[in-house]
Structures are given as C-alpha cells and as structure tokens.
Rosetta silent file (secondary structure, phi, psi, omega in degrees, C-alpha in Angstrom):
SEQUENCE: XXXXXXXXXXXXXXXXXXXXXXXXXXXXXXXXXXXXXXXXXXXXXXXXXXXXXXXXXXXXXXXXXXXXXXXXXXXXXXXXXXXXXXXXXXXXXXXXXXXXXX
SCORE:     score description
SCORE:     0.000 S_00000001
   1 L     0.000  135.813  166.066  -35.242   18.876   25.644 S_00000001
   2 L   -58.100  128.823  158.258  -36.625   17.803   22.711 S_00000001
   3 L   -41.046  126.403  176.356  -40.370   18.310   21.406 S_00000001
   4 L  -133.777  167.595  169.524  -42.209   15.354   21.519 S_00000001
   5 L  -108.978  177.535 -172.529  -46.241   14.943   21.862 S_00000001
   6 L   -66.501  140.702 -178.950  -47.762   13.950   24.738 S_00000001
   7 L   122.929  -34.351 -154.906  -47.774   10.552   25.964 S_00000001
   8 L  -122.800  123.527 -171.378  -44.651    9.513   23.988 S_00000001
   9 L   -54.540  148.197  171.663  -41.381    9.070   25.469 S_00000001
  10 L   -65.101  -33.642  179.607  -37.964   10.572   23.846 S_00000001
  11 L   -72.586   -3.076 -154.923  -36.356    7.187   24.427 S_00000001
  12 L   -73.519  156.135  175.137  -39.170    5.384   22.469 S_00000001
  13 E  -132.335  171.757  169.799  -38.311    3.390   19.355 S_00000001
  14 E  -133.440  138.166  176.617  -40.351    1.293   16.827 S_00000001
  15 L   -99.343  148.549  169.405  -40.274   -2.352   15.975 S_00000001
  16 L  -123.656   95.066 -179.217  -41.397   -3.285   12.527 S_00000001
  17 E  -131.964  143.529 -139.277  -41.592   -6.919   12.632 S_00000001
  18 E  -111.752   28.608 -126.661  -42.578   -9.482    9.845 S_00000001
  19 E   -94.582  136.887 -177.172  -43.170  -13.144   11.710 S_00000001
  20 E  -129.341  165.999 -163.578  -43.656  -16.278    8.960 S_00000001
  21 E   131.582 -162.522  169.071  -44.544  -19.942   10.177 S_00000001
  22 E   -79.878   92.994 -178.419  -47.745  -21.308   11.554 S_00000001
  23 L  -154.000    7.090  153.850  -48.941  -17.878   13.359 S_00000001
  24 L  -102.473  127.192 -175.655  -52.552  -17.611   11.530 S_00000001
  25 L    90.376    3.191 -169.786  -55.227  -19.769   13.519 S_00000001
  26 L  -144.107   47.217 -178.236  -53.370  -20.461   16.449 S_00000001
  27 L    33.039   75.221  142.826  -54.310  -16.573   18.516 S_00000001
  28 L   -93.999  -21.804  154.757  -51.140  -15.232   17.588 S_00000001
  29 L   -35.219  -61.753 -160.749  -52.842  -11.662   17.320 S_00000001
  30 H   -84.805  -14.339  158.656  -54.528  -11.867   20.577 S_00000001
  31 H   -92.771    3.031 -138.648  -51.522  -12.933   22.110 S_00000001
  32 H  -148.620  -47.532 -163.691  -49.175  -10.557   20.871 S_00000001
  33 H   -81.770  -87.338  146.407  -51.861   -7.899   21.606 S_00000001
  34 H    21.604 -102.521  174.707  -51.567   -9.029   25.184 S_00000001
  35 H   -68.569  -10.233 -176.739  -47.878   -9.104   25.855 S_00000001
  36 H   -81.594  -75.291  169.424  -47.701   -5.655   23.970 S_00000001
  37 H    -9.080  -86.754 -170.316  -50.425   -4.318   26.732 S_00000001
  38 H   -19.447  -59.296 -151.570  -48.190   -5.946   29.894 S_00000001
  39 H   -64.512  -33.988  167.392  -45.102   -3.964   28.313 S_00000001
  40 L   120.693    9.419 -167.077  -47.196   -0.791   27.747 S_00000001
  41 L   -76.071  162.878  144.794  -46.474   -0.701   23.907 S_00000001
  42 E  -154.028  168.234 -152.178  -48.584    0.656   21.349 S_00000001
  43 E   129.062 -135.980 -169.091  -49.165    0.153   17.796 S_00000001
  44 E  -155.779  156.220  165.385  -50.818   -2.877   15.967 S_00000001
  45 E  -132.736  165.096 -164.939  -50.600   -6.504   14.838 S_00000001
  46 E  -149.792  145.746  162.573  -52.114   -7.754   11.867 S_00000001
  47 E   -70.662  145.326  162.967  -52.731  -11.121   10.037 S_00000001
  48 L  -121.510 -163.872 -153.651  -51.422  -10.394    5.983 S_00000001
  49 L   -95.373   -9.211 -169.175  -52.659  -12.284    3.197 S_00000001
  50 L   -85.691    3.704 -134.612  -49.087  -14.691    2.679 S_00000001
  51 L    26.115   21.175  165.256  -50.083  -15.947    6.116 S_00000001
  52 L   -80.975  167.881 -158.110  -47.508  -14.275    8.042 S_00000001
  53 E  -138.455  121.308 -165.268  -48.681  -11.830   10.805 S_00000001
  54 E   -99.590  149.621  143.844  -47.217   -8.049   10.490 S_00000001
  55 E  -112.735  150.008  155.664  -46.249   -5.789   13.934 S_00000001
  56 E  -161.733  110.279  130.724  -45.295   -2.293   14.717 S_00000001
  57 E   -91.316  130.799  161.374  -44.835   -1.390   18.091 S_00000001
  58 E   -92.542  177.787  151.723  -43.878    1.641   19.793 S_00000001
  59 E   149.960 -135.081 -178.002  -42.467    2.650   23.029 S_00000001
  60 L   -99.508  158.253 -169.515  -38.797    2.123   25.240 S_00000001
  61 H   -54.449  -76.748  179.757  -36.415    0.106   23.717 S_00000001
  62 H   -41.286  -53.951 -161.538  -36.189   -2.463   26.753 S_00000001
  63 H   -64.350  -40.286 -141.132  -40.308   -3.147   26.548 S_00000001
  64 H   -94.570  -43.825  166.578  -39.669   -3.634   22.660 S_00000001
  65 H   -34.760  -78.102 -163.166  -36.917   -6.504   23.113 S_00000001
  66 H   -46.582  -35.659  170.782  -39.026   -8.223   25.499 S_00000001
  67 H   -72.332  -42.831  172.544  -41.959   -8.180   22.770 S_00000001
  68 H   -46.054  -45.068 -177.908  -39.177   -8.957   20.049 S_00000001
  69 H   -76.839  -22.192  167.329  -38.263  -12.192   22.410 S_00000001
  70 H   -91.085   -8.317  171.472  -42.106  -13.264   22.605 S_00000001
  71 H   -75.418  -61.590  177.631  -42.678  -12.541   18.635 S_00000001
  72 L  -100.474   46.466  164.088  -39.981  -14.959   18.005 S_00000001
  73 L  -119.848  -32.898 -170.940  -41.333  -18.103   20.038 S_00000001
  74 L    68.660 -158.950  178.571  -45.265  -16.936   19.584 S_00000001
  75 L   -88.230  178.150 -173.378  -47.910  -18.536   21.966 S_00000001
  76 L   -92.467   16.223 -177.020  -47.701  -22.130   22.320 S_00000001
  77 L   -99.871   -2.040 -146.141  -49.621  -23.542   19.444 S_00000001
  78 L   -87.649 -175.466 -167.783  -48.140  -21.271   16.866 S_00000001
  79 E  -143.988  115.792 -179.309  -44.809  -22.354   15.121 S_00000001
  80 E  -102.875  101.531  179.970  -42.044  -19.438   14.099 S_00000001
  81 E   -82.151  -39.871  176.390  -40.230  -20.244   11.684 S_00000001
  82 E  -137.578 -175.615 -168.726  -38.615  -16.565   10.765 S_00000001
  83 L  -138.902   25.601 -132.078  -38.641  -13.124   11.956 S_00000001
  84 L   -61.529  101.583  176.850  -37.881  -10.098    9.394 S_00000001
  85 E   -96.227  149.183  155.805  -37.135   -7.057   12.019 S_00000001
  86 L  -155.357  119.660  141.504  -36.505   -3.417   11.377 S_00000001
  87 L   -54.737  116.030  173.059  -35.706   -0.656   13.485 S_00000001
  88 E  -130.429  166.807 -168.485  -37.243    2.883   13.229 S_00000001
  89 E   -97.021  152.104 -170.136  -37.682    5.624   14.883 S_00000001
  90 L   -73.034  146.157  126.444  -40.835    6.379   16.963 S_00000001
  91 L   -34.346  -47.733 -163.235  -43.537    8.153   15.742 S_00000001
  92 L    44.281   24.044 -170.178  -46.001    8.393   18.237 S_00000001
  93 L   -81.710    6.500 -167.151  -48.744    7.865   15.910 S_00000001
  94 L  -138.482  118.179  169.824  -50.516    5.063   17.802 S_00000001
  95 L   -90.926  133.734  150.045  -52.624    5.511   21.596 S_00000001
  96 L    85.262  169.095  163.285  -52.802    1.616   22.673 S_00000001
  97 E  -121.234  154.142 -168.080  -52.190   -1.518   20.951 S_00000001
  98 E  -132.801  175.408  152.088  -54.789   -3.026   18.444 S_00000001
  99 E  -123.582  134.678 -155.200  -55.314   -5.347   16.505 S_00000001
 100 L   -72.795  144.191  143.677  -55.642   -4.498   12.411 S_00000001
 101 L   -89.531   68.723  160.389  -58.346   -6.523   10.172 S_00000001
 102 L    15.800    0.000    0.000  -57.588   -7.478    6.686 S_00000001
C-alpha cells in the first residue's frame, strides 16, 4: 500500500473546475460549499474577478462527479453557461471545504 497522509483516501482525485455565466450574486459559493459538505469533499470555491467562480475539490472520484453534475446546473437562480474542468491528482492539501475571499 501506498503512503498517503491521514485522512486522505488512495482513490481520491481532484476537480479543478472553472464555471462562467451568472454564478456571482445568486449564492453560488454557499451552495457549492454545501453540496461539497453532503459528498464529504474538501477543498475551496471562490468568486474570481472575470465573474466566474473557481473550484478545487478533493476526495473519491464518484463524490466528485456528483459535485461536477451540480457545478454544471448551479443553484436555481444562477445561470451556467460553461464549465472548464481538469483532472488532477489528489493532494490532500485541504481538511474541509471553504469558501476563498478575493
């Protein structure tokens, strides 16, 4: 078995995801923060300054889809127009999920 630290699974992966639309002003952070919790992820979401809203979660693969499938619909005021994903490998650099402040 590999070394890993504690806490963080061998299967875990990382989402890097990029979401543009109408997702500033309409609690996409706080929702996203949320649904990360349920799954058990951790890592962060963040408003950027182009109005697009950056993620990176870690954790299993299956939990990270399921976040991937609520990133591109958002909550129900926001409006997603695209979705720039990248897969990487986990880290384990993140306890919890947060949300970052500009």
């Amino acid at each position: 078995m590999s070394p890993h630290k504690p806490g963080h699974s061998p299967d875990a992966s990382r989402l890097h995801a990029v979401v543009q639309g109408r997702v500033q002003g309409v609690n996409f952070r706080y929702y996203t923060q949320l649904r990360a919790d349920e799954l058990g992820l951790d890592g962060w979401v963040s408003n950027r300054a182009d109005g697009s809203v950056e993620v990176v979660a870690e954790g299993p693969s299956r939990a990270l889809a399921e976040l991937l499938a609520f990133l591109q619909t958002g909550p129900s005021m926001a409006r997603v127009d695209d979705v720039d994903i990248h897969w990487e490998k986990s880290t384990g650099e993140f306890s919890g999920f947060r949300v970052r402040y500009l």
